[in-house]
C-alpha positions, 0 to 999 in steps of 0.5 A, spaced: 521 481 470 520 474 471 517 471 478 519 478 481 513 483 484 512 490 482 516 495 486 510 498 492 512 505 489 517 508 485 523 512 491 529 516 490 536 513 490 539 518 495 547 517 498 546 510 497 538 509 500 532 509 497 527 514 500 521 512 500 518 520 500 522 522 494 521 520 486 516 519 482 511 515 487 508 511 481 505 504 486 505 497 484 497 496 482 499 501 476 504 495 474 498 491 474 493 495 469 496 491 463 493 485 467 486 487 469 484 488 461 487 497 462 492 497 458 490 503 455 490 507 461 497 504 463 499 506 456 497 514 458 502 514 464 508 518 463 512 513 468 518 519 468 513 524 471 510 524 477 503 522 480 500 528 481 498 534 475 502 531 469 498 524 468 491 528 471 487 523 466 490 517 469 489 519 476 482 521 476 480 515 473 475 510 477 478 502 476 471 498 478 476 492 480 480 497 485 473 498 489 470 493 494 462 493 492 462 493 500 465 501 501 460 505 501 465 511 501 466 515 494 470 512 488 474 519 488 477 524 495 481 530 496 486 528 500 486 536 502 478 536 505 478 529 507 481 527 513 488 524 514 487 518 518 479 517 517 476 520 511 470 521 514 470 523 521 477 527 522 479 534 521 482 535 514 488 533 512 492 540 511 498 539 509 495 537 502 494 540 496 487 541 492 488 535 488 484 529 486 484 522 487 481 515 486 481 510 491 482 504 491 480 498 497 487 494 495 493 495 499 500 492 498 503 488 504 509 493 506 510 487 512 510 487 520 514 492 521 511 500 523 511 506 517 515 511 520 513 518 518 517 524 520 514 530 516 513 525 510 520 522 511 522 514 510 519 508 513 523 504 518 525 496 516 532 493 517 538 496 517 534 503 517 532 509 520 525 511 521 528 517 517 532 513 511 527 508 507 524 504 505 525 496 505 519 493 509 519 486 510 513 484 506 512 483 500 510 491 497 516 498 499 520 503 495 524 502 490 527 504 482 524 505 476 527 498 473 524 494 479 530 496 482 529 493 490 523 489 488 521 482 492 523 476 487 518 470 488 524 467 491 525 471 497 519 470 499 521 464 503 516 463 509 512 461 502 507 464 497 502 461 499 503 463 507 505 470 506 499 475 505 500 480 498 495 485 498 489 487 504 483 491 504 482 496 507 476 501 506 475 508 506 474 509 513 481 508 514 483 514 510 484 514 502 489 509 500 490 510 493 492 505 487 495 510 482 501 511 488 503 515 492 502 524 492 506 529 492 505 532 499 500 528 503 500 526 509 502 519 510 503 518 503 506 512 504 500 508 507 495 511 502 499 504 497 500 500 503 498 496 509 503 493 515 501 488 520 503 491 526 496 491 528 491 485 527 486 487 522 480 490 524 483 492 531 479 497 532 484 502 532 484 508 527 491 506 525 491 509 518 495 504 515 492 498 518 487 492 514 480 493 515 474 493 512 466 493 512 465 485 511 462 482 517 467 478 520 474 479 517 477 482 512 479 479 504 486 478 503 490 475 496 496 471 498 503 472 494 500 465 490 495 469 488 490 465 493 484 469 495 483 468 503 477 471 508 481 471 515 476 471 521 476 476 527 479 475 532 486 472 530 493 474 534 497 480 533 503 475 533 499 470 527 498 476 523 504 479 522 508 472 521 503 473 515 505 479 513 512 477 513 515 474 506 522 471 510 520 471 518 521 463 520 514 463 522 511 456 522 502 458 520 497 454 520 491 458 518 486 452 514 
């Protein structure tokens, strides 16, 4: 749909709702494939199965552009080994199955506003329950097939240029994954997308934080396509405002 973003990942619709632990799960980056020269990858996918065995060629396939030269972990996990909210230190995540992913480094900005996740339920926005979904109020949450529930250009009222799109984060933090979200994993809503709650490379190991291995900050791309290095050491309260497509805040980042 013109100047409308992709949905950050396909949901179920649900008495009224969009749930953002059902459906298919496909995530936004699979809507980018046909403009970073993958159109015959895009082509394989069955967009009406879901993410895991039925599309296992697409879903096993590593896509350079979706890595950080800078994270050292390996291109492909699983997600039943590694461990839920640090893949390289924690126990594993056992509510997984066997299944094997790619991992991306890119993750789509869900808002300011905490993922809530009960037993893999919905994500907490306005208007919601932590047990309903899934309306984050950035720029990437769940939606339909049809881009039903996405963010148009003009919903982004804070500006384009001053509301962050995609942040990086790398595979300390957990396996994130470009093709979308699971069947049956853990926090799989924050393996597509990252929130703001927390400042970037906070410290804490909050699996669906920003964070990355750079010194010094953290590479994000902005909703005009701009690409901007934030430095360490910015406020809880500034990067939310970032993170959010209609807040009113007034930022001065330059």
């Amino acid at each position: 749909t013109p100047e409308t973003f992709p949905v950050g990942w396909i949901g179920e619709l649900e008495s009224g709702d969009i749930h953002g632990d059902e459906g298919e799960g496909w995530g936004f980056s699979t809507r980018l494939l046909p403009y970073i020269e993958q159109n015959n990858l895009y082509n394989l996918i069955d967009f009406d199965q879901a993410v895991g065995s039925a599309n296992a060629t697409v879903r096993t396939t590593v896509i350079s552009a979706f890595r950080c030269p800078s994270d050292t972990g390996s291109d492909s996990f699983n997600p039943g080994l590694d461990g839920g909210s640090n893949d390289e230190e924690d126990a594993p995540d056992v509510t997984a199955g066997p299944t094997q992913y790619t991992r991306t480094n890119y993750v789509g900005n869900f808002g300011s506003e905490h993922i809530a996740h009960h037993d893999g339920g919905g994500v907490s926005g306005p208007g919601h329950d932590g047990d309903e979904a899934s309306e984050g109020n950035g720029i990437f949450f769940a939606g339909l097939e049809g881009n039903k529930n996405a963010v148009k250009f003009r919903d982004v009222r804070d500006g384009l240029s001053k509301t962050i799109a995609v942040g990086e984060r790398d595979s300390r933090m957990g396996g994130s994954m470009w093709i979308g979200m699971g069947e049956g994993l853990c926090a799989s809503m924050s393996r597509v997308v990252g929130v703001g709650e927390h400042v970037f490379n906070s410290g804490g190991a909050h699996f669906e934080d920003f964070y990355s291995r750079h010194p010094g900050g953290v590479s994000f791309v902005f909703a005009d396509g701009h690409v901007a290095f934030l430095s360490d050491g910015m406020s809880d309260d500034i990067f939310q405002a970032l993170c959010t497509r209609a807040g009113g805040e007034v930022v001065n980042i330059d």
